[in-house]
ZADO-1210 file (C-alpha; in nm, 4 decimals, padded with zeros to 6 digits):
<atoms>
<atom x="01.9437" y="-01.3995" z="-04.4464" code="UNK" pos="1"/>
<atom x="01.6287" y="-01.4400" z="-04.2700" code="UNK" pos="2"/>
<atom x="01.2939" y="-01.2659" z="-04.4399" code="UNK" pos="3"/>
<atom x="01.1139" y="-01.0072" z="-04.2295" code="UNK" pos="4"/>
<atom x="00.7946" y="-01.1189" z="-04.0819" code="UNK" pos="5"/>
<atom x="00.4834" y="-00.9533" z="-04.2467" code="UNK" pos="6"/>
<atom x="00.3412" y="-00.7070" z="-04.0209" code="UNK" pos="7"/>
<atom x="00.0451" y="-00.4331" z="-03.9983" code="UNK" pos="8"/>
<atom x="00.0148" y="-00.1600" z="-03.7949" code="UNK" pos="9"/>
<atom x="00.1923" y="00.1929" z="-03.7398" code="UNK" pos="10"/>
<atom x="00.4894" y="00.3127" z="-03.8854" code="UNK" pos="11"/>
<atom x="00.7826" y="00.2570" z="-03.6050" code="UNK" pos="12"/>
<atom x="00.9602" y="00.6154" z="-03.5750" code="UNK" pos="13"/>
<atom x="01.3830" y="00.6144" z="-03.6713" code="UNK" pos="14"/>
<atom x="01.5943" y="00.5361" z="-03.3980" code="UNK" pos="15"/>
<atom x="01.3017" y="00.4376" z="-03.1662" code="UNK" pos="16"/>
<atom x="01.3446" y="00.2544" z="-02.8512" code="UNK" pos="17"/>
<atom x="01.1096" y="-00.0939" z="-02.8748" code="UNK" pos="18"/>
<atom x="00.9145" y="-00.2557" z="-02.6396" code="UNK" pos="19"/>
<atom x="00.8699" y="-00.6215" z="-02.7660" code="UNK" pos="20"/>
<atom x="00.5628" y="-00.8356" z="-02.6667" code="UNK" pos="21"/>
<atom x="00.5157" y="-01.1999" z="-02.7522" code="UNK" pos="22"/>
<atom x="00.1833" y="-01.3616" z="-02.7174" code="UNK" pos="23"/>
<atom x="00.0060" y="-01.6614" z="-02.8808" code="UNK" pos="24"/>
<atom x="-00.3448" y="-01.4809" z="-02.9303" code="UNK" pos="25"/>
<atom x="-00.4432" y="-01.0882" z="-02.8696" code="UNK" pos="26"/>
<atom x="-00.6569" y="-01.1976" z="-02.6328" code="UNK" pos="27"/>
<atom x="-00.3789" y="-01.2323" z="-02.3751" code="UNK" pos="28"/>
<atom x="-00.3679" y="-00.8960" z="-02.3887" code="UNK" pos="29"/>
<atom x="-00.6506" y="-00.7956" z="-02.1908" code="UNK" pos="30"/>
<atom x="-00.7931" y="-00.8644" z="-01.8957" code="UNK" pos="31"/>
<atom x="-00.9946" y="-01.2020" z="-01.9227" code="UNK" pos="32"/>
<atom x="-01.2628" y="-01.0802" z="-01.6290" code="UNK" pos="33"/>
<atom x="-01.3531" y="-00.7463" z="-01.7253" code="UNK" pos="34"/>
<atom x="-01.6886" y="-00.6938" z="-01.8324" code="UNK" pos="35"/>
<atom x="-01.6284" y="-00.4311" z="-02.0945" code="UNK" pos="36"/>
<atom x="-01.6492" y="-00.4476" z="-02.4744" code="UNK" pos="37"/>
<atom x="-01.2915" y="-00.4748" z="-02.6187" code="UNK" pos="38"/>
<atom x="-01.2117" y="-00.1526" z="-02.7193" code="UNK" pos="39"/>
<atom x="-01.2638" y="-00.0667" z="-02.3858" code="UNK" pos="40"/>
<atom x="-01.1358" y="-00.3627" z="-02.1647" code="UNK" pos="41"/>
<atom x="-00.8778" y="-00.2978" z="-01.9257" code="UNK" pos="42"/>
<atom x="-00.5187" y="-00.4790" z="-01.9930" code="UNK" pos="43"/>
<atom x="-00.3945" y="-00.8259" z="-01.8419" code="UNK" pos="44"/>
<atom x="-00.2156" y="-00.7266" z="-01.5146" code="UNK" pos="45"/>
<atom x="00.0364" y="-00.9174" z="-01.6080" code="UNK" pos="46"/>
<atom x="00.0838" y="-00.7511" z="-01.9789" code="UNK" pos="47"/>
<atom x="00.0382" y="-00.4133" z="-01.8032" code="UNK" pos="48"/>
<atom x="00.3389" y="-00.4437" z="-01.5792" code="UNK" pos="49"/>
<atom x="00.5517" y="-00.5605" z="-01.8385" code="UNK" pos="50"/>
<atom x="00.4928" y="-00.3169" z="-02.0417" code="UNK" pos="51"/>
<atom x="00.5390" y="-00.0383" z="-01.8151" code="UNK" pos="52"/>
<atom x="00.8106" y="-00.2157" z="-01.6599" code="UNK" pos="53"/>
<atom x="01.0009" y="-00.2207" z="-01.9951" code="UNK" pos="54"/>
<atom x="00.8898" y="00.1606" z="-02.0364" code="UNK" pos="55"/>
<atom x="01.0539" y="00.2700" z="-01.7236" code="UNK" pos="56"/>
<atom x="01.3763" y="00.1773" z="-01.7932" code="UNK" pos="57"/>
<atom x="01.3534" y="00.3938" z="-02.1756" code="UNK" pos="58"/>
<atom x="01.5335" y="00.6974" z="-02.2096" code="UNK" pos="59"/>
<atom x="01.2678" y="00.9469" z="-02.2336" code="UNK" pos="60"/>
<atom x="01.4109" y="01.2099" z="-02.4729" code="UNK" pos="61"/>
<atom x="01.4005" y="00.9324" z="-02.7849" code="UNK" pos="62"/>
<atom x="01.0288" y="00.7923" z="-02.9267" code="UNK" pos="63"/>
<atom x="00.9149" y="00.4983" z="-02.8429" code="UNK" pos="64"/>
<atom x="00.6773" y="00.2069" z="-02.9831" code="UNK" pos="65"/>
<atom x="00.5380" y="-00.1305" z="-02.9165" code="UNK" pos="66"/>
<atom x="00.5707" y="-00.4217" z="-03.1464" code="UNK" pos="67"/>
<atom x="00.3476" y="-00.7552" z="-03.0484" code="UNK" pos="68"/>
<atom x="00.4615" y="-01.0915" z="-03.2415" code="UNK" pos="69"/>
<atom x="00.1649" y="-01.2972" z="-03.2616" code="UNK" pos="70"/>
<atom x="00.2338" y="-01.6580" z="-03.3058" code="UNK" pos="71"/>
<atom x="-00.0552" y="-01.6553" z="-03.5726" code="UNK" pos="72"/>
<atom x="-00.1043" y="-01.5680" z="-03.9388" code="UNK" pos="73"/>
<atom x="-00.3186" y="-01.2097" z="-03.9669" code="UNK" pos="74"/>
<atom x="-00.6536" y="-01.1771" z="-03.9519" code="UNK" pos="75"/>
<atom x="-00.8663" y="-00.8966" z="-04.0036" code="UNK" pos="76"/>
<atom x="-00.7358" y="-00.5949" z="-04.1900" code="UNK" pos="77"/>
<atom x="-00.8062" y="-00.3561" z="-03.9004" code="UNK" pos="78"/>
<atom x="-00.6998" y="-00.5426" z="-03.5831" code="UNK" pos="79"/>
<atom x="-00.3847" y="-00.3347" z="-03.5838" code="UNK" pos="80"/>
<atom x="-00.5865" y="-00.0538" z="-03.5642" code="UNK" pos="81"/>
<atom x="-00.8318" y="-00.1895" z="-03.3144" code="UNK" pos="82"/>
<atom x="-00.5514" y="-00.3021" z="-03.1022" code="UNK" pos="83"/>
<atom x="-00.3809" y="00.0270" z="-03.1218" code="UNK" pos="84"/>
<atom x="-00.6787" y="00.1930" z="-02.9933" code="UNK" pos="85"/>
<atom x="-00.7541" y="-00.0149" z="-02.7517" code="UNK" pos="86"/>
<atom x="-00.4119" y="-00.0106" z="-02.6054" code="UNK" pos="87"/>
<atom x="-00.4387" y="00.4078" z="-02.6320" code="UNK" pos="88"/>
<atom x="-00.7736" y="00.4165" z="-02.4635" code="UNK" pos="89"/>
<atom x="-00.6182" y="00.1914" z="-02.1135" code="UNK" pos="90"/>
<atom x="-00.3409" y="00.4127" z="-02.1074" code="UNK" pos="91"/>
<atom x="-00.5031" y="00.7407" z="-02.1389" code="UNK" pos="92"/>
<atom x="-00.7263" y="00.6307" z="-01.8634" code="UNK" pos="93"/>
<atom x="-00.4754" y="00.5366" z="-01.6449" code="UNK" pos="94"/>
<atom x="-00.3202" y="00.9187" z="-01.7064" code="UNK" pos="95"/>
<atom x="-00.6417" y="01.0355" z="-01.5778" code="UNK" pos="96"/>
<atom x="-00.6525" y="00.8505" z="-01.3196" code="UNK" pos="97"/>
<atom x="-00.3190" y="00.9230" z="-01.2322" code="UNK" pos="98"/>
<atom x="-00.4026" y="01.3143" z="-01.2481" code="UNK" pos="99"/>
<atom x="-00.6434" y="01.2475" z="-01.0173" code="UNK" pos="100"/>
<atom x="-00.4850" y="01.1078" z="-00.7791" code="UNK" pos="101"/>
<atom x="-00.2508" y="01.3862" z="-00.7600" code="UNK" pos="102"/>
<atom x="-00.5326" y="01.5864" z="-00.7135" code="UNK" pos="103"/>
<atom x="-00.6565" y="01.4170" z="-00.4347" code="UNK" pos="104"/>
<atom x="-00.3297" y="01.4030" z="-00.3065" code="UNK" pos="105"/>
<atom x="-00.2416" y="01.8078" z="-00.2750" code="UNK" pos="106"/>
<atom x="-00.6097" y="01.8439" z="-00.1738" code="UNK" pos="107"/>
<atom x="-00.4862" y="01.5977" z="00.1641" code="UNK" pos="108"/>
<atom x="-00.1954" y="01.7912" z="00.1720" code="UNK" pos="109"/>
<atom x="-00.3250" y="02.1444" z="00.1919" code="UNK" pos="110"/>
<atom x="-00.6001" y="02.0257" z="00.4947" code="UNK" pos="111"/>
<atom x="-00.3105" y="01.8822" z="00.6253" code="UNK" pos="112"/>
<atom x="-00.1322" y="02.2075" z="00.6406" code="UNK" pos="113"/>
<atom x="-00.4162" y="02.3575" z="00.7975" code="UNK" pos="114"/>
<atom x="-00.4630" y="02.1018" z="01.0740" code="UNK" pos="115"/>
<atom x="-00.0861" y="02.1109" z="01.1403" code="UNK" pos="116"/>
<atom x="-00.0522" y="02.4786" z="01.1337" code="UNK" pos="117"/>
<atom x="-00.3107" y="02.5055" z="01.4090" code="UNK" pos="118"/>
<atom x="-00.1754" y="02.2919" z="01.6052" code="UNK" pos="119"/>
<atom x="00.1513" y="02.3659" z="01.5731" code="UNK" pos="120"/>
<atom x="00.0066" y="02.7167" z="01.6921" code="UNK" pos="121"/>
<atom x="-00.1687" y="02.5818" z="01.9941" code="UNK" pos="122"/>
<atom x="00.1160" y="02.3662" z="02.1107" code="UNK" pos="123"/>
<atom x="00.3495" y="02.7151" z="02.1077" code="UNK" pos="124"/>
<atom x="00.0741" y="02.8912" z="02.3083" code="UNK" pos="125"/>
<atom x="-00.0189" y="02.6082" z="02.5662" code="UNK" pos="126"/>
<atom x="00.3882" y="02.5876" z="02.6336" code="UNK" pos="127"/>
<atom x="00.4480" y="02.9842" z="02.6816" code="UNK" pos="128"/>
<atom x="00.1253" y="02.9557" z="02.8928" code="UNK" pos="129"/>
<atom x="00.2859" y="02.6543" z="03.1032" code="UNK" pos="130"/>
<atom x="00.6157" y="02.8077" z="03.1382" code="UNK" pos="131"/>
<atom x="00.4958" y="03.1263" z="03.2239" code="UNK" pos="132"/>
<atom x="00.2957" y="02.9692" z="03.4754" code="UNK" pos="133"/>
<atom x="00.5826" y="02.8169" z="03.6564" code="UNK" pos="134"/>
<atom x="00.8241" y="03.0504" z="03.6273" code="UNK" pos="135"/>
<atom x="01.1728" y="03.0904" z="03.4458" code="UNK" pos="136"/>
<atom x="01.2924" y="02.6904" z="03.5715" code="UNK" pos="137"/>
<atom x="01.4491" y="02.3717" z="03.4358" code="UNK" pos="138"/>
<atom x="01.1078" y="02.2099" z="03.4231" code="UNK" pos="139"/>
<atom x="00.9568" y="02.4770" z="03.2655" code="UNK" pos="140"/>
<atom x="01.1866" y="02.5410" z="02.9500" code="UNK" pos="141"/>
<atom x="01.1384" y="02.1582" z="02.9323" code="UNK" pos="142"/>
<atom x="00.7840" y="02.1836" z="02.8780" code="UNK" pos="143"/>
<atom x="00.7850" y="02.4552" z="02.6553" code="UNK" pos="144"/>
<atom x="01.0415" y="02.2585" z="02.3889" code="UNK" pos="145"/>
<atom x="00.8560" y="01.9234" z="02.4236" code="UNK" pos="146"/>
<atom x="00.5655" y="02.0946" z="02.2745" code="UNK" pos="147"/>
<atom x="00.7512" y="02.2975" z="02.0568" code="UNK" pos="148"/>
<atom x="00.8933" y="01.9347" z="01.9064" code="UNK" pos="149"/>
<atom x="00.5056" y="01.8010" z="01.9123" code="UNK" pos="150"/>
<atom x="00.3804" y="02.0982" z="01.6976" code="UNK" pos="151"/>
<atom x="00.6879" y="02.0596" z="01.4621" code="UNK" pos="152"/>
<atom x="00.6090" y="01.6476" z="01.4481" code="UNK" pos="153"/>
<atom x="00.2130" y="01.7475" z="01.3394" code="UNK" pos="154"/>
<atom x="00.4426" y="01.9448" z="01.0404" code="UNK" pos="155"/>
<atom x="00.5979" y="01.6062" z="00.9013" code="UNK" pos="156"/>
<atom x="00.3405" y="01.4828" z="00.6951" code="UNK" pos="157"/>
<atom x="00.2180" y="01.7926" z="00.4965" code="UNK" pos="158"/>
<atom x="00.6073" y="01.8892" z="00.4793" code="UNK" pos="159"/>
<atom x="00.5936" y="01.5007" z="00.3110" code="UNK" pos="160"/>
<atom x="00.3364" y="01.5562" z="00.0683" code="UNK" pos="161"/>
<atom x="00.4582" y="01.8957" z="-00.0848" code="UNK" pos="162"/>
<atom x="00.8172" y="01.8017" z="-00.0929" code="UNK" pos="163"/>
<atom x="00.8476" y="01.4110" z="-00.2153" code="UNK" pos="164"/>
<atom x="00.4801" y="01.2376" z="-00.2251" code="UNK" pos="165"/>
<atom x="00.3983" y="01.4548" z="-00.5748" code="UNK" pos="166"/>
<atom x="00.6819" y="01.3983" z="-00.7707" code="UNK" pos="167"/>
<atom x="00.6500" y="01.0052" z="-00.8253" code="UNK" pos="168"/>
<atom x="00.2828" y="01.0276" z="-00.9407" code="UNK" pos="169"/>
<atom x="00.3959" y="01.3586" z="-01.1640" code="UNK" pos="170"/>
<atom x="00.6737" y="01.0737" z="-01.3140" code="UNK" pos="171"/>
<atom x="00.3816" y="00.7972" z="-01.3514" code="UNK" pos="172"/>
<atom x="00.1434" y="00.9872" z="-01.5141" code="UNK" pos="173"/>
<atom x="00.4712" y="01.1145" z="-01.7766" code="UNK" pos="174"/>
<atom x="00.5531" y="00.7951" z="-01.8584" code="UNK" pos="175"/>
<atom x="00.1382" y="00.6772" z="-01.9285" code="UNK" pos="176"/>
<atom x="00.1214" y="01.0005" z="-02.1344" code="UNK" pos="177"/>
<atom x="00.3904" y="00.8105" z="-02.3609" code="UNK" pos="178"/>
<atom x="00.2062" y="00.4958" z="-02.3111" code="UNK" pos="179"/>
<atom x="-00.1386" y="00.6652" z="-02.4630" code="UNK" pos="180"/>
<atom x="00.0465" y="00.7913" z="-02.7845" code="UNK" pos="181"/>
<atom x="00.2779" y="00.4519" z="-02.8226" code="UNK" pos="182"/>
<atom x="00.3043" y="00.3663" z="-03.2036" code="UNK" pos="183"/>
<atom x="00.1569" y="-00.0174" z="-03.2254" code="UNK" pos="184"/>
<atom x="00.2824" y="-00.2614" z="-03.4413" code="UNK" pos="185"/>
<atom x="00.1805" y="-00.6267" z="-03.5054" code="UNK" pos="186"/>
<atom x="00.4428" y="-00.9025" z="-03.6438" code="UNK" pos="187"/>
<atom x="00.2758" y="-01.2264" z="-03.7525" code="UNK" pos="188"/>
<atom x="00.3430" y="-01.5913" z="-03.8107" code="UNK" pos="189"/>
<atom x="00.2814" y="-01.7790" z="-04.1089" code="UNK" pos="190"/>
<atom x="00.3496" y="-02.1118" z="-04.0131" code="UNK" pos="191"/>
<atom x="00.0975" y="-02.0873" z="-03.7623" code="UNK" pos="192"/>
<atom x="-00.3008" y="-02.2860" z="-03.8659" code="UNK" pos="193"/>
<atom x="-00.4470" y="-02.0468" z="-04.0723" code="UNK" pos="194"/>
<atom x="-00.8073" y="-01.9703" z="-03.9834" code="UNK" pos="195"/>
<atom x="-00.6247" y="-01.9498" z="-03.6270" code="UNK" pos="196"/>
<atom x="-00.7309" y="-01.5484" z="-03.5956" code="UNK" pos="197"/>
<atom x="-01.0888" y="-01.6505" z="-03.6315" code="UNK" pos="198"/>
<atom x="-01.1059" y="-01.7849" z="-03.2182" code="UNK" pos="199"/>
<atom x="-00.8656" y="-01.5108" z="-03.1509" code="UNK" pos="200"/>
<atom x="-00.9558" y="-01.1216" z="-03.0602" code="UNK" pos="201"/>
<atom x="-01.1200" y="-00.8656" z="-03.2367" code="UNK" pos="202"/>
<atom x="-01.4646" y="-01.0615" z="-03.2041" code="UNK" pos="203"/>
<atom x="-01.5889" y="-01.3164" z="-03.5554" code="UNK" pos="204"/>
<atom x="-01.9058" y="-01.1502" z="-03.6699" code="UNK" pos="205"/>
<atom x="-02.1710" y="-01.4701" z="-03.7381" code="UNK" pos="206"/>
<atom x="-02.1156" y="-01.3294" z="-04.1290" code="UNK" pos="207"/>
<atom x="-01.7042" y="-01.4060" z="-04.1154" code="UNK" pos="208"/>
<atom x="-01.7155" y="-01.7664" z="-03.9866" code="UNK" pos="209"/>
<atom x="-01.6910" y="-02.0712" z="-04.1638" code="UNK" pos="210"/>
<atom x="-01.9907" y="-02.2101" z="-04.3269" code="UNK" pos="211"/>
<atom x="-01.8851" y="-02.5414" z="-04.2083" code="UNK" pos="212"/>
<atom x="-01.9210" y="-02.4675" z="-03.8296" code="UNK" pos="213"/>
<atom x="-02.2764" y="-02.3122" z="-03.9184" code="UNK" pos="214"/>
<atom x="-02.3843" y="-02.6263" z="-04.1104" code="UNK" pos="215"/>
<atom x="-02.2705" y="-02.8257" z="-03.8559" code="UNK" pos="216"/>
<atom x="-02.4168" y="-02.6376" z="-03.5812" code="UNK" pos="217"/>
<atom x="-02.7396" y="-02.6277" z="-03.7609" code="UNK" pos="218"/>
<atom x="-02.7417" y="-02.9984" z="-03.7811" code="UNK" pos="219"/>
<atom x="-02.6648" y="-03.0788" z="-03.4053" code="UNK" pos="220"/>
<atom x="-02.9693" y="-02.8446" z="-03.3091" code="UNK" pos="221"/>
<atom x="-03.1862" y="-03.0767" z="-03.5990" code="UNK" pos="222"/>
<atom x="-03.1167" y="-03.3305" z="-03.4270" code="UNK" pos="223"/>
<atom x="-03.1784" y="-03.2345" z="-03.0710" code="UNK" pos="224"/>
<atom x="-03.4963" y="-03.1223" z="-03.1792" code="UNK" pos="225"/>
<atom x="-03.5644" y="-03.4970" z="-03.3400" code="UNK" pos="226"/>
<atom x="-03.4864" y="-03.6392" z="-03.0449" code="UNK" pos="227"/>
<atom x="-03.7083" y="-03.4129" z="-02.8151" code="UNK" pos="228"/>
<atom x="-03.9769" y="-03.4787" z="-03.0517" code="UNK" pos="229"/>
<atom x="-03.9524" y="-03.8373" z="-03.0412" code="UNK" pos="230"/>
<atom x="-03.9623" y="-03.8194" z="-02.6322" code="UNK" pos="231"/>
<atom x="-04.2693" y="-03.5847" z="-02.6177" code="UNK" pos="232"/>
<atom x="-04.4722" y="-03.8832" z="-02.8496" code="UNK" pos="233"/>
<atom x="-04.3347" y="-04.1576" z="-02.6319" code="UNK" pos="234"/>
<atom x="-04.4500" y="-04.0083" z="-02.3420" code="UNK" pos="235"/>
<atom x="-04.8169" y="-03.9188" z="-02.4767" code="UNK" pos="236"/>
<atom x="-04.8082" y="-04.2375" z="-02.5869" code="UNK" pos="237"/>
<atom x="-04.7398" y="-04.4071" z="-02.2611" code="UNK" pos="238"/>
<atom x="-05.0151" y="-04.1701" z="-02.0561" code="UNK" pos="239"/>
<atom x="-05.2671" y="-04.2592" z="-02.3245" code="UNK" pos="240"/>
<atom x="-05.2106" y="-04.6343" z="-02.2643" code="UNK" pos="241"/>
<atom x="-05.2880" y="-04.5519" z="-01.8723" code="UNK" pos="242"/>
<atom x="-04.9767" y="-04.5764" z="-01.7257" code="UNK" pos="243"/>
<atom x="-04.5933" y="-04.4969" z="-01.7211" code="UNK" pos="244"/>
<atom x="-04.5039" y="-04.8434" z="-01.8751" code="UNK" pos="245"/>
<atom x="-04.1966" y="-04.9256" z="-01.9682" code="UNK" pos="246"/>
<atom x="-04.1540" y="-04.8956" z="-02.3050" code="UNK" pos="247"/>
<atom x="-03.9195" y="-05.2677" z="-02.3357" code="UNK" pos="248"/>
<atom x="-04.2390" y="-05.4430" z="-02.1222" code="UNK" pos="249"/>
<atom x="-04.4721" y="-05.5021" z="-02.4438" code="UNK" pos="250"/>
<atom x="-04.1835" y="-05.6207" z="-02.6352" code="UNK" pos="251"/>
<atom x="-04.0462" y="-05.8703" z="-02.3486" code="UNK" pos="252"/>
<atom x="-04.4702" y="-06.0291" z="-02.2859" code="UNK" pos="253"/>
<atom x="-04.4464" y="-06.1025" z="-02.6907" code="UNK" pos="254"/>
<atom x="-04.1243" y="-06.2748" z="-02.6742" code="UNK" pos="255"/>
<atom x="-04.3075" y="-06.4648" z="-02.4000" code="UNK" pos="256"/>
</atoms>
């Protein structure tokens, strides 16, 4: 029987419905572009509509919970933690966002209204005025129901908002509410290099990386600075002899 992969993070709930991510580093994660510190950056697009995609298709009245398995061994004790955090914050955003939007959205709808109940109002007025004007005809009952049907058309698109534009954002911003509260879980690789977590996300403090990198970093930038140093004298060396001479000429007039 296979052994269970060691893992960190939350707790995954009884009988919870799993949404299973598989990535080589956290960093694929997030969004590569943004700006932001981690804990704040937004998701990769991609990741994003996974996830949700995989979310939509959950029965709502059982728990849910994400597990990522990262093809590397573990690395810092609270990257689960960070992660989970991180993955809260985008979500919870997005839920505002979404909240706003339906805002924004019954705010259109009600000047909407508004508009179309005025002119839904004039149209009725303008066609009794016509029809009254020409008298009880064929031409004139004509008039009088095309802008009947013109104030009714001005009706569509508030009629649109309050009755089927809400309800779609109302399910979006349900299903990010789950999203922001997801329990996170993080299933690791052993076979995997070992110090491969230290290139990886949450950022290396200068105090966690090898000494070896530092040592060797320390002696490329000794020697850049020997070289530069041996430049600057060459040059000096050449303006004090009155010239830019090429440094090979005194050696080539000895040979000679």
């Amino acid at each position: 029987m296979p052994q269970p992969r060691p893992s960190a993070g939350d707790a995954l709930p009884a009988h919870c419905q799993v949404i299973e991510v598989s990535v080589a580093g956290l960093r694929q994660l997030f969004n590569a572009i943004d700006p932001s510190p981690f804990r704040q950056r937004d998701l990769d697009p991609g990741a994003e509509e996974f996830i949700v995609a995989w979310a939509t298709d959950l029965p709502m009245d059982k728990p849910w919970a994400l597990v990522v398995h990262l093809n590397r061994p573990a690395g810092r004790t609270d990257e689960a933690a960070i992660l989970r955090e991180s993955i809260h914050e985008y979500f919870g955003q997005r839920v505002v966002a979404s909240r706003r939007k339906l805002r924004a959205l019954f705010r259109r709808g009600r000047i909407s209204l508004v508009i179309a109940v005025a002119f839904l109002t004039a149209c009725i007025a303008v066609g009794d005025a016509v029809a009254g004007y020409l008298g009880e005809s064929r031409l004139s009952d004509v008039i009088r129901e095309g802008f009947l049907i013109g104030g009714w058309v001005a009706m569509w698109r508030p009629l649109e908002v309050f009755l089927y534009d809400w309800w779609p954002i109302r399910a979006e911003a349900r299903l990010l509410q789950r999203l922001s509260t997801i329990p996170v879980r993080i299933e690791y690789r052993e076979d995997a290099r070992g110090d491969a977590w230290r290139s990886d996300w949450p950022e290396v403090s200068t105090a966690e990386r090898p000494r070896g990198n530092a040592g060797a970093a320390s002696r490329q930038g000794d020697d850049e600075r020997g070289a530069n140093d041996g430049i600057r004298r060459h040059r000096a060396s050449s303006h004090a002899g009155g010239g830019t001479q090429d440094p090979g000429s005194g050696a080539r007039q000895d040979n000679r």
